[in-house]
N, C-alpha and C positions, 0 to 999 in steps of 0.2 A: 531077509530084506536088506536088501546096499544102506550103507550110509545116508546117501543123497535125501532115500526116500524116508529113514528114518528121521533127516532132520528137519525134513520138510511137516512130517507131523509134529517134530517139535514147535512149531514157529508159534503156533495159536497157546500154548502153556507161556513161551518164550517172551512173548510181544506182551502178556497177562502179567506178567515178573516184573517188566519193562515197565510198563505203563505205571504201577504201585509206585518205582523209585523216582519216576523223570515226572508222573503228572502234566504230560503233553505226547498227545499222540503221533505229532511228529516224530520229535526227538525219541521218542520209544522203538516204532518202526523204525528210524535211521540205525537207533542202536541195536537193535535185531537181528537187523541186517547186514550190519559189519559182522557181527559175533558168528552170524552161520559162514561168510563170506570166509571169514577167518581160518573156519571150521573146518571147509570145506578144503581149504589151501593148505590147512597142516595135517588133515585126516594122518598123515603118515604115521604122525607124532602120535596118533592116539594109541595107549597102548593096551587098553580095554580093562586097567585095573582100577578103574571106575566106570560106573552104567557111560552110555553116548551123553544122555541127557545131563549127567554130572559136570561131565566133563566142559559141555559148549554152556552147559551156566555158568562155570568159571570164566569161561571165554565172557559173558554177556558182565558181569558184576564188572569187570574193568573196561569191557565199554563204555560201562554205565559211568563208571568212576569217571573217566577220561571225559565225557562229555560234561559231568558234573565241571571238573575242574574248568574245563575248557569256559562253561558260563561262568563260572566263578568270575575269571578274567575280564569277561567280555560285558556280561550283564547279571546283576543280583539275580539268584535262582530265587524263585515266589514259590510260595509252600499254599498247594491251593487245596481247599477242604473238598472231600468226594466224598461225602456223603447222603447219595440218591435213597431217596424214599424217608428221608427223615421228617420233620417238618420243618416250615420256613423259619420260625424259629430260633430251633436247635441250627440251621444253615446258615441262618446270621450271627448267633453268636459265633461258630465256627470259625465264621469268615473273619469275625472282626479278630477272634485269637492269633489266627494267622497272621493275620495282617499286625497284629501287634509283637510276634515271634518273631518276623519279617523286618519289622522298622527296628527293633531288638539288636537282631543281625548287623544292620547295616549301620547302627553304632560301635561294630564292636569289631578289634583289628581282622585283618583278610584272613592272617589262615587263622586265628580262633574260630571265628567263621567257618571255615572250610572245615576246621576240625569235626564241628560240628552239625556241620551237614555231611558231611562223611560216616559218619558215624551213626547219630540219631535219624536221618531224610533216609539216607542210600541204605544204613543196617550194615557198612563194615566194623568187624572184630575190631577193637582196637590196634591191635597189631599189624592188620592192615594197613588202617590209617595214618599209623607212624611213618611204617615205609611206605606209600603211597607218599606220603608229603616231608618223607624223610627229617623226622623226629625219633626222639626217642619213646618209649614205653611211657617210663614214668610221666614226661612230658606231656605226648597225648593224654594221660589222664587228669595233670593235674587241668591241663587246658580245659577238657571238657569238665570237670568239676566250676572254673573259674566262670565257664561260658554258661554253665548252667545258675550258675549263683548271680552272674552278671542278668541274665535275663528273668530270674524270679523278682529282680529289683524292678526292671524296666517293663516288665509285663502286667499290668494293672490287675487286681484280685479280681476286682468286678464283672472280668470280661470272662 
């Protein structure tokens, strides 16, 4: 089977990845679709000492990443609860935890922030996140340690 056609079955796992880290289905499919576009432009590079599918999901994680930052810059990213089939509920309190995670956030400086939706939202290693946002190691940790302690303040028990 070509490339083409193996990444083409990739899309529907791929756009599934996608969806979990962006929680908007545009911005999923946009980043989908760089990631194969990409893919498809450097096939050269691929050197097959990991599966196809390894490979274009590291392609897709810094999509993802890039477009994270990219809202970072432009507009607060909102952390929305997907929770189908739950009850109404458990979807309201959800919602309102988010939404108090969220107002959290946007007390708290840009890249703490960022640190932490890079990390916790998106699910980069810390290591990444360092160099993604060029800090150090120890840094990103203590940040997300600080950002986590920052929000257990600011996030009400109750919700």
């Amino acid at each position: 089977m070509g490339h083409e056609r193996e990444l083409a079955l990739l899309r529907r796992q791929l756009l599934r990845y996608a969806m979990l880290r962006l929680r908007n289905r545009h911005h999923a499919e946009d980043a989908v679709q760089d990631a194969l576009l990409a893919a498809l432009e450097g096939i050269g590079s691929f050197s097959g000492r990991s599966s196809l599918r390894t490979w274009v999901g590291g392609i897709l994680k810094h999509k993802i990443a890039d477009r994270l930052r990219a809202s970072a810059r432009e507009e607060p990213i909102g952390i929305e609860p997907d929770l189908p089939g739950s009850d109404p509920e458990e979807r309201y309190a959800r919602q309102r935890f988010c939404e108090a995670v969220e107002a959290g956030l946007d007390r708290l400086p840009g890249r703490a922030a960022r640190v932490f939706m890079l990390r916790e939202v998106l699910g980069l290693a810390p290591a990444e996140v360092s160099r993604e946002l060029a800090i150090s190691l120890p840094n990103c940790w203590v940040t997300l340690h600080r950002v986590k302690a920052r929000l257990r303040e600011l996030v009400p028990d109750e919700i």
